[in-house]
Structure formats: C-alpha cells, structure tokens
C-alpha distance (Angstrom), angle and dihedral (degrees) to the residues before:
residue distance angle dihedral
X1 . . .
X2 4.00 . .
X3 3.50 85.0 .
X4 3.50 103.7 58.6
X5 3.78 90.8 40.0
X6 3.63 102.6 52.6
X7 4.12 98.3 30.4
X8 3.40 108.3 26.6
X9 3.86 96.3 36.5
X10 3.64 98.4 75.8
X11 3.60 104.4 52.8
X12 4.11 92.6 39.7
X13 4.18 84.6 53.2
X14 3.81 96.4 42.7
X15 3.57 120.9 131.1
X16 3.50 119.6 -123.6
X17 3.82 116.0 -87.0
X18 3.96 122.5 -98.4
X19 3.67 116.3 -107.7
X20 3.74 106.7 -101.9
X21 4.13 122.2 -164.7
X22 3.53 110.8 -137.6
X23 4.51 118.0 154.9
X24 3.99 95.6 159.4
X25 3.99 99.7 128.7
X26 3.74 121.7 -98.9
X27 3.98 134.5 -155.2
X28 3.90 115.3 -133.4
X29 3.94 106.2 -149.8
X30 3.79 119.2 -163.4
X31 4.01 113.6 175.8
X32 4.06 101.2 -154.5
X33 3.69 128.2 -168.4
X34 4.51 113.3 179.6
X35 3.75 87.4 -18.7
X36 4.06 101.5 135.8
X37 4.20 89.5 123.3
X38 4.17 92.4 44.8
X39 4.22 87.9 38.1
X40 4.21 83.6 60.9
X41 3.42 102.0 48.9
X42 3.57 94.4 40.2
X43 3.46 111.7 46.4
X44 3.66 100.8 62.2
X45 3.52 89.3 51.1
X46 4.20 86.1 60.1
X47 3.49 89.9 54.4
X48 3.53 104.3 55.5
X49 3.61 90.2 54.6
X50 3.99 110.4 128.5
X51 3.59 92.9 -125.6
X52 3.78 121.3 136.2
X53 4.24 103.3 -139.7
X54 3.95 122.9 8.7
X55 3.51 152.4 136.4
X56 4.24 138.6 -153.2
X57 3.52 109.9 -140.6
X58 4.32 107.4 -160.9
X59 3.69 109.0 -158.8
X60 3.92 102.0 -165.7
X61 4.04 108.2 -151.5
X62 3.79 112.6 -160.8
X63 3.56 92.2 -57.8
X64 3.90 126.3 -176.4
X65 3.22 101.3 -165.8
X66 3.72 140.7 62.7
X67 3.84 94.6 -72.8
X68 4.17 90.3 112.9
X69 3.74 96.9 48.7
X70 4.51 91.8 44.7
X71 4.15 80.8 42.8
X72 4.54 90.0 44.6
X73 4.10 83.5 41.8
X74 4.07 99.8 54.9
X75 3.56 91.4 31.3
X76 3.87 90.5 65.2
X77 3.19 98.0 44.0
X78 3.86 100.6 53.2
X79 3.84 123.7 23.5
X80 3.63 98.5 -148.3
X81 4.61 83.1 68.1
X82 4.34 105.3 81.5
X83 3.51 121.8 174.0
X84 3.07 134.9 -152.8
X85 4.38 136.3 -164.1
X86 3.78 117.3 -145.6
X87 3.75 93.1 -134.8
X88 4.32 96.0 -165.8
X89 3.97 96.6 115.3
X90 3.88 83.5 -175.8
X91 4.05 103.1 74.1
X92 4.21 95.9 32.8
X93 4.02 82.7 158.7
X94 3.52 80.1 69.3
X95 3.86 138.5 -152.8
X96 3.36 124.6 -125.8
X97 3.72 99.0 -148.7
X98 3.52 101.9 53.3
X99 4.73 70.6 48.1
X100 3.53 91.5 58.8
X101 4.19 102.0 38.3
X102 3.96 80.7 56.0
X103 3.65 96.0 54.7
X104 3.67 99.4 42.0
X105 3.74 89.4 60.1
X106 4.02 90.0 44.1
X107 3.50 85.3 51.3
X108 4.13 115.6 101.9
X109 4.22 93.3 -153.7
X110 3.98 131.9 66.9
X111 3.62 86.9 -147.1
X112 3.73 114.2 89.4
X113 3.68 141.6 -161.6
X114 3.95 122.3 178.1
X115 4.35 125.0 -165.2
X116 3.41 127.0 153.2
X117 4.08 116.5 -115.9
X118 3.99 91.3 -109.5
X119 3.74 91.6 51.6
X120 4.30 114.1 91.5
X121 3.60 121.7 -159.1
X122 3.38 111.3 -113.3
X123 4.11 95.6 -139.3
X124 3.65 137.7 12.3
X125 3.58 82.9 -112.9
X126 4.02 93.9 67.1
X127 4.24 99.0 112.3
X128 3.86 100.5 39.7
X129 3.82 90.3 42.5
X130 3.96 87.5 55.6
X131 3.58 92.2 32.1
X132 3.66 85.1 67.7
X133 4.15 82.2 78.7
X134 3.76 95.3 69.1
X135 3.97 87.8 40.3
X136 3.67 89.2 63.0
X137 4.03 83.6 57.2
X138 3.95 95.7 -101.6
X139 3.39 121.6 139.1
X140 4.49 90.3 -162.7
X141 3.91 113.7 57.0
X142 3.82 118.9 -176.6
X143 3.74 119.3 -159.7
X144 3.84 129.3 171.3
X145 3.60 127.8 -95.5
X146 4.16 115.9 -154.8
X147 3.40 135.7 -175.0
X148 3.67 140.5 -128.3
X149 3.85 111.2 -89.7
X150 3.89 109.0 -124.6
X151 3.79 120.4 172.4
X152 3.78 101.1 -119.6
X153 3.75 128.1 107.2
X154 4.11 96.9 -111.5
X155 4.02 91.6 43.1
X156 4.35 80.1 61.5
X157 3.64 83.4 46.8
X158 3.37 103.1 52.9
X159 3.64 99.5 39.7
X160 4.16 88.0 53.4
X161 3.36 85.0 56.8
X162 3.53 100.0 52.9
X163 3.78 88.1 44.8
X164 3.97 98.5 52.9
X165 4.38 79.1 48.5
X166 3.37 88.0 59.6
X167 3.62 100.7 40.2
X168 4.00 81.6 55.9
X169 3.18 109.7 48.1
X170 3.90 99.6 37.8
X171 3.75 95.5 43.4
X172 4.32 93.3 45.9
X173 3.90 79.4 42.3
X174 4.04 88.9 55.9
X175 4.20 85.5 44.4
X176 4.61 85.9 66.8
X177 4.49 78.0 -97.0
X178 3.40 109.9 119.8
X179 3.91 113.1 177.8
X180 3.68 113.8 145.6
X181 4.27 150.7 18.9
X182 3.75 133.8 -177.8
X183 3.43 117.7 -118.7
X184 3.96 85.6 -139.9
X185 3.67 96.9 80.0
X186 3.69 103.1 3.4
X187 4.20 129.5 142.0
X188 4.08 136.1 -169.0
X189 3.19 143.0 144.8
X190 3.98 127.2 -97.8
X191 4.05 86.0 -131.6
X192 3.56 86.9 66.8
X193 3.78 96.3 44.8
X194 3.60 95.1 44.8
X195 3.84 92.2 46.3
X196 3.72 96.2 54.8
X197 3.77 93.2 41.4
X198 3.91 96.9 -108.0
X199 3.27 117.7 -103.6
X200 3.97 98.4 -20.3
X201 4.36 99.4 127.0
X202 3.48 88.4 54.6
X203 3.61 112.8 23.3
X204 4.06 89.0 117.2
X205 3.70 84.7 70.3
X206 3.66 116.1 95.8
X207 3.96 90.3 -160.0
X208 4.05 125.0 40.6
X209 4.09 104.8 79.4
X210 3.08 85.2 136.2
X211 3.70 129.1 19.6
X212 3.92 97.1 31.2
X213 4.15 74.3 52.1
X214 3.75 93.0 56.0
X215 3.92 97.5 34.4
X216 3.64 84.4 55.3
X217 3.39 109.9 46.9
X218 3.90 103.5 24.4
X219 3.90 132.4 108.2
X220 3.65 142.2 178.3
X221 4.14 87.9 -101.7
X222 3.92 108.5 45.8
X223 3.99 105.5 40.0
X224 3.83 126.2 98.7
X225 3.68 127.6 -154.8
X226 4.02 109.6 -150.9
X227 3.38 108.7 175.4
X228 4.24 106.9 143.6
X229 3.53 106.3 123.9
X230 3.93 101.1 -102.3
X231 3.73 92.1 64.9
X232 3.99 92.2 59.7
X233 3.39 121.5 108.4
X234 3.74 122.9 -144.5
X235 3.67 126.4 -137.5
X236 4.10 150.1 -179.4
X237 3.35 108.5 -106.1
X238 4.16 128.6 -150.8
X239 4.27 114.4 -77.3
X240 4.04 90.1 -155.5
X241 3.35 136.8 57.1
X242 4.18 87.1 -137.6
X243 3.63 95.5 58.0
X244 4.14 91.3 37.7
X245 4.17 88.5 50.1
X246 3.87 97.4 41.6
X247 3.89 90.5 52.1
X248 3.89 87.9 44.6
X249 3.82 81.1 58.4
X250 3.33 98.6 51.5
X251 3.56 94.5 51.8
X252 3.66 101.8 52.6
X253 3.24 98.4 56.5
X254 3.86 90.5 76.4
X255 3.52 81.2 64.5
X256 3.49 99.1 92.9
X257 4.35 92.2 51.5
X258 3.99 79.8 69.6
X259 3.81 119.2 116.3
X260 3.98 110.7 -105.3
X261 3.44 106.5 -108.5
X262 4.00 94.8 49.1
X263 4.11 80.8 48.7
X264 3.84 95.0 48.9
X265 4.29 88.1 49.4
X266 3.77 90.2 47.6
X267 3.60 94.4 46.6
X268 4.02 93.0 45.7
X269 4.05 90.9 47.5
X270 4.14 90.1 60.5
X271 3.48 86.3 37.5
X272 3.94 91.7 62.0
X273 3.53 88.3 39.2
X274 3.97 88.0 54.6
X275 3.62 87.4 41.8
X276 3.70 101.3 50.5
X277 4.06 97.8 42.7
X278 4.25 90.3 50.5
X279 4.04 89.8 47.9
X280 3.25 88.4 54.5
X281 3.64 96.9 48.5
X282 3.50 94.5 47.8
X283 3.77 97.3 42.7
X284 3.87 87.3 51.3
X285 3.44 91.1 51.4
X286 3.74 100.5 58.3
X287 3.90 97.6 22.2
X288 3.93 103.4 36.8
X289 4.18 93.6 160.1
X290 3.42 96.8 33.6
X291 4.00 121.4 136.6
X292 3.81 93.4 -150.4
X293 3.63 94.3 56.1
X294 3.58 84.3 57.5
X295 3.47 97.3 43.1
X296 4.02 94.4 58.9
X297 4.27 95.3 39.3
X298 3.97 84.1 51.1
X299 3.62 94.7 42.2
X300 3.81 87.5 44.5
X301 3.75 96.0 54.3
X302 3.70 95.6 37.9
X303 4.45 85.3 69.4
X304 4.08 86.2 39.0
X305 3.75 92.2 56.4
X306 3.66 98.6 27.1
X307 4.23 82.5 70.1
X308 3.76 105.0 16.0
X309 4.70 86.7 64.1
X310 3.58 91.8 52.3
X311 4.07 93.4 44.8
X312 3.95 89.3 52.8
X313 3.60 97.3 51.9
X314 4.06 90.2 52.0
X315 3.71 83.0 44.0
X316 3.61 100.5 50.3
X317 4.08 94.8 -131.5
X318 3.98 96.2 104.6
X319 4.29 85.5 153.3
X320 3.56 92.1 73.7
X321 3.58 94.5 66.6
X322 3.43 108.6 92.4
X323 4.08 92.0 26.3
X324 3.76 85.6 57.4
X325 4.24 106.9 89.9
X326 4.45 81.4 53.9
X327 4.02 86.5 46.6
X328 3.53 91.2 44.7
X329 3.89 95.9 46.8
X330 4.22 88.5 43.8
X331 3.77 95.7 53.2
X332 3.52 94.6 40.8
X333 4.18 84.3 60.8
X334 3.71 94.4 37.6
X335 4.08 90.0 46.8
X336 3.59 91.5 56.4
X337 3.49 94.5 42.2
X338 3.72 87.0 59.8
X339 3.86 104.2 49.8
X340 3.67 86.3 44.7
X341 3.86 89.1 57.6
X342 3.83 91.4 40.5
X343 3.94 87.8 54.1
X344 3.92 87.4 57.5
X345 3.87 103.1 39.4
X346 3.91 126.5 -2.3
X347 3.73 112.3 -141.3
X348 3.56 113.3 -102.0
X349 4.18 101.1 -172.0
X350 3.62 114.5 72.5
C-alpha cells in the first residue's frame, strides 16, 4: 500500500503540463524491417501532422518485402520522406540498433522522435505535443505508447501491462528515477546520443533501443514525462499468446543491464504483489469469514484503486478498471512464469 501511495501517487495526481512553445525542427526516425503494409498506413498519418519544420527518416533493414519500393514511392512524392538502405549484407536478420545509430546520423535535426512503422499517431498533434519535452529544456522526452483495444482476454492483458509500464516508469521518472522509455512513442536528442556513444555498452543486446537507452543516459534534471492524450501513439498489438509471451521474454532480459536501485524497486514491487496475493490465500484458507481478512484486501485495494483510476484516465484505458484485480493476478502468474523460463534458457530468436 506504501508503494502505491508514495510512488505511484504523484504521477496519478499530477497536474496537467503547461503549454510550452517550441518550432526548432525535428527528425522522425522509424527503423523498419518487412513493413510495406504498416509503412502505408502510417506515413500519411506523419504528414498531416501540424508541425511547423520536419523530416521522416526510413531506415530500411534487410527487408523482403515491399518496404523499399512504399519507402522510394512516399519519398518522391514529398521531400520531407528520406530513405535510407542498411547496406551490411552480413546481419540480413537485422538489428535495429545498429538501424537506428544509422538514421540518427542521416538525420539533418538534433531533435529526435522515434515510432515504430506499425504504430499510428493518435492526433495530428503527436510531434508538437512531445516536442513540448525539449521545450521544457530536456534533451529525454517520454510519451505513451497504447494499443488497439480488441475484445479478447490477452488484448486486456497486454494493454494492463503496458499501462502498469507506464505507470512505472513515468511515476519513478516524476520521483528524479528515470529507468525506462518505449521505443513506440519515444524522443531525444542526437547530442545526447552522440555524447554517450549511442548504444555502444549494450550494443550486444538484441533488445534495449530504448529502455537500456533511457536507463543509461537519464537523470532527475533532463527527462520529460508527456503523457496528455495527443502525444500517445497507437499501436497493433500481438493476436497470440506465443508471439505476446516470447516478445515479453525478450524484453526482460534487458532487465538485468538496469542500474541497481531501479532493479531493487522493480524487484520489491512484484515482490509485494507476490506477497499480498499468497497472504491472502493463506489467510483465506484458515480464516474464510474472518473480518480482518477483509479489512486488509479492502484496505489493500482501496490504495490500488485510489492511484490505478486516476492513471487510466491520463492514459486513456478507463475499461480496464474494473478488469484490473484479474489482470493483475494473470500477469503476476504469467510474469513469473517468464523469468523462471528466462533463468533456464534465454531466447535466442528475436
């Protein structure tokens, strides 16, 4: 309950951000790997985007599909569109990273905003709303990244998941602990990149463009939190569980690149998860009627929801509310599931 009080509490009772001016031109980076169908719905949605001075820089990654000829297509027909080929025949199941550290020194603009080609933004409003970040003077800007609301049990689970992320890492970011970003909807400058050579300490790991970016290079002073609703991005989410779990386990293994103290609070939030659900279990089991199991599950869910209601109206996912104890009780399962199977056998596909 302390922990939803005293680190959750501030971002779910934040007041909404000042409107910030900022016009300086920024590059849009989007690392793409067999994304021809995502690249047409996508790109036109880029260039409507009421934004005074930008560009889209395309990196194409050893695709096999039509992703160079949609990328050759837009590009001709509007300037602000370049393209780029990774040329390195040698890794053709590409890497995203060495994608990305291309692009950014392609790109004409220190200011820089990173999606993914099946992400959509959710308003024409999407780059000055996160451009508001590096208005504020910060050279790191988180923004949210949503997903499409299906009506299936693992599209609720997914999109919980994504929520409690974001109720993390925005809300430890608001505590001066920056630890984590989504390369969804995500924004920094090439200063900062080039500074802190990129993605050089971990560029052995497949996974971590993003958050092992943040984690990294992230302090209490230069990160913004942009989390109104016109800076979200909007994005297709996974149709299996298989697909969903495997890239669950290829993102947690980053986890261990984190800095101790944001491991230590992750760790001890599942742990009072853990905690909580196996009290309960055990105190239902031998007191079934009594008024002091009650008291403590009520009391408990009174500091869950008295954070978690606010969070998901900033968020935009108000129907998860009341599915949220189930979702919280499933992913707590499936998450241990997962570091248990990681501890046996990382994945090796991405």
């Amino acid at each position: 309950m302390g922990y939803y009080g005293f680190f959750f509490r501030k971002f779910a009772y934040a007041s909404p951000l000042e409107v910030v001016t900022f016009n300086a031109p920024i590059s849009i980076l989007i690392a793409c790997k067999n994304e021809a169908e995502n690249l047409e719905q996508l790109l036109p949605l880029l260039l409507q985007q009421n934004y005074a001075s930008f560009e889209i820089i395309l990196i194409n990654d050893h695709s096999t599909d039509a992703t160079a000829e949609v990328m050759q297509r837009f590009a001709k027909d509007d300037s602000r569109i370049k393209w780029f080929e990774m040329s390195d025949k040698a890794h053709t199941s590409g890497n995203k990273k060495k994608a990305l550290t291309f692009g950014i020194q392609k790109a004409t603009y220190d200011y820089l905003l990173f999606t993914d080609a099946d992400c959509m933004p959710v308003s024409t409003q999407w780059i000055s709303e996160m451009a508001q970040g590096f208005g504020m003077g910060k050279s790191i800007v988180l923004g949210y990244g949503s997903y499409q609301n299906q009506p299936t049990l693992l599209n609720a689970v997914i999109r919980y998941e994504t929520l409690l992320t974001a109720w993390q890492y925005f809300s430890y970011a608001m505590h001066g602990l920056p630890y984590m970003g989504v390369g969804r909807n995500l924004g920094y400058t090439r200063s900062l990149f080039n500074q802190n050579n990129g993605f050089a300490t971990h560029q052995h790991l497949k996974s971590g463009d993003d958050d092992l970016l943040v984690s990294q290079n992230a302090t209490a002073a230069n990160v913004a939190c942009l989390w109104h609703e016109k800076a979200h991005t909007l994005s297709k989410p996974k149709t299996t569980w298989a697909s969903w779990l495997h890239q669950k386990r290829r993102h947690i293994t980053t986890a261990t690149q984190y800095k101790p103290i944001h491991q230590v609070l992750l760790a001890l939030f599942y742990g009072t998860q853990v905690l909580f659900y196996s009290l309960f279990l055990l105190l239902l089991l031998h007191y079934p009627f009594s008024i002091l199991v009650l008291f403590i599950v009520l009391l408990r869910f009174i500091a869950y929801y008295y954070t978690l209601i606010p969070v998901s109206k900033k968020l935009n996912e108000t129907d998860l509310i009341w599915k949220a104890p189930l979702l919280e009780l499933i992913l707590i399962l499936l998450q241990g599931g997962l570091f248990i199977s990681n501890g046996i056998r990382k994945p090796k596909n991405w």
